[in-house]
C-alpha positions in Angstrom: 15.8 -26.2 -14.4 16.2 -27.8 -11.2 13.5 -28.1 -8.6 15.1 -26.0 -6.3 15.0 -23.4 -8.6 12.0 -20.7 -8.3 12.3 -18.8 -11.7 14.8 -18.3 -14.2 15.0 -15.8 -17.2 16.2 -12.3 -18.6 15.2 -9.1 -16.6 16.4 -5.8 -17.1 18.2 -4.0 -13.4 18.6 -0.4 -13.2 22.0 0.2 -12.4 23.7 4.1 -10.6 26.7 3.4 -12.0 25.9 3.8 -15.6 22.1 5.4 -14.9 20.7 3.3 -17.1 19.0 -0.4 -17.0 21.6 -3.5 -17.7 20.1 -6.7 -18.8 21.2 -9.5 -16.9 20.3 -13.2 -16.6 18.6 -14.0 -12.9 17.9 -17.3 -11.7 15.8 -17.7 -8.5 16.4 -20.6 -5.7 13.6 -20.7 -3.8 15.0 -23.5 -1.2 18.4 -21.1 -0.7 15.8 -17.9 -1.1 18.4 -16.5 -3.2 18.2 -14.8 -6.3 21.1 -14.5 -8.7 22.1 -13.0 -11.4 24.6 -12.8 -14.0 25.5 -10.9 -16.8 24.1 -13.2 -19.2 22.9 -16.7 -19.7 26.0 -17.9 -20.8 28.1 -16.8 -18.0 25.1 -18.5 -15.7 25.9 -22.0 -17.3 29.9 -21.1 -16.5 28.7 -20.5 -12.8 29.9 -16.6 -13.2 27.5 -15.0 -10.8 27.5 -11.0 -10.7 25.7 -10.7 -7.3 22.6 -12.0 -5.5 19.6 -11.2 -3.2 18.8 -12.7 -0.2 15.1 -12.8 -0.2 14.2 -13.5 3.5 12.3 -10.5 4.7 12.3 -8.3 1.2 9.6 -6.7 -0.1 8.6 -6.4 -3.3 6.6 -3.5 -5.1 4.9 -2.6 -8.1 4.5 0.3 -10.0 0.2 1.2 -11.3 2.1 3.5 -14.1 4.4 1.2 -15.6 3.3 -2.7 -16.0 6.9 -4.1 -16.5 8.8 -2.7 -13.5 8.9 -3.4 -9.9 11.0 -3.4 -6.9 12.6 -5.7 -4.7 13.7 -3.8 -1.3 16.2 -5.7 1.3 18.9 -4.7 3.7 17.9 -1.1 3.5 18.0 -1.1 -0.3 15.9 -1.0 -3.2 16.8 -2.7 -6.2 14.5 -1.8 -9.6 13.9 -4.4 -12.5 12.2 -4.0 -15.6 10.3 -7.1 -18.1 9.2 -7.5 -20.8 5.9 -7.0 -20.5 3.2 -7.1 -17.8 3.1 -11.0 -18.2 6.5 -11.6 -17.4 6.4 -9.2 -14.8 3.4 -10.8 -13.0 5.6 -14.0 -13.2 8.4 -13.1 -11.4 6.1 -11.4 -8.2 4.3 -14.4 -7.9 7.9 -16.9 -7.9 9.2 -14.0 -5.6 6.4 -13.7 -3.5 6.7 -17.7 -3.0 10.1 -17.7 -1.7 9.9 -15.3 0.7 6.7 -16.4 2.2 8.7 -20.0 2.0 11.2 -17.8 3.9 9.6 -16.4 6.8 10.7 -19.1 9.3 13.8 -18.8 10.2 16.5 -20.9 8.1 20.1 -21.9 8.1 21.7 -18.9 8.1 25.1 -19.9 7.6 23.8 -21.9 4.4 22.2 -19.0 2.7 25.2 -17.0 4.2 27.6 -19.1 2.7 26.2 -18.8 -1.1 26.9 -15.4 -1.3 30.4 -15.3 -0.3 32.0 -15.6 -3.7 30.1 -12.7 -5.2 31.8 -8.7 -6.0 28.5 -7.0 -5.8 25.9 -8.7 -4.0 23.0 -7.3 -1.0 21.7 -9.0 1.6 17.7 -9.0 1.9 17.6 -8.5 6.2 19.6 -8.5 9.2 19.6 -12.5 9.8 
């Protein structure tokens, strides 16, 4: 993993399209703020990105009922993940949390802009 790199690992994203949660491979940047995912770990090491998040500005939330899910809401939308367990979970709000806060000055929009431009089905966290 490089040091740029917040997180990376398997999480579960609920999807509308099929109604149902898709597992998918996400790796978190925290010097881009970006977090991408793929459809799976292989496709990751071929650089075949199914969307990312830009962090700067989102909000994340948990759910007291359930200890594996939470939220990550940007641009207007809400996008729901699921871990493995409470651990996992835990891990991924705290690499999360990190980036955005790392995030809250204003940054190279262009940059972060400019990562995202390749991907089908990606969101943007806030109006930049």
């Amino acid at each position: 993993m490089s040091a740029s790199r917040g997180l990376e690992g398997p999480l579960s994203k609920w999807t509308n399209i099929v109604q149902g949660w898709q597992y998918r491979w996400f790796v978190l940047d925290k010097e881009s703020g970006l977090l991408s995912y793929y459809t799976s770990k292989e496709k990751m090491m071929k650089g075949s990105r199914r969307g990312c998040l830009r962090l700067r500005g989102a909000v994340i939330g948990i759910d007291d009922e359930d200890d594996s899910t939470f939220t990550i809401s940007c641009d207007n939308k809400t996008f729901n993940f699921q871990a493995r367990d409470h651990e996992e979970r835990d891990s991924w709000i705290g690499a999360l949390e990190d980036t955005i806060e790392h995030h809250v000055q204003p940054m190279k929009v262009r940059q972060a802009a400019s990562l995202c431009t390749t991907t089908h089905h990606y969101a943007r966290s806030t109006r930049v």
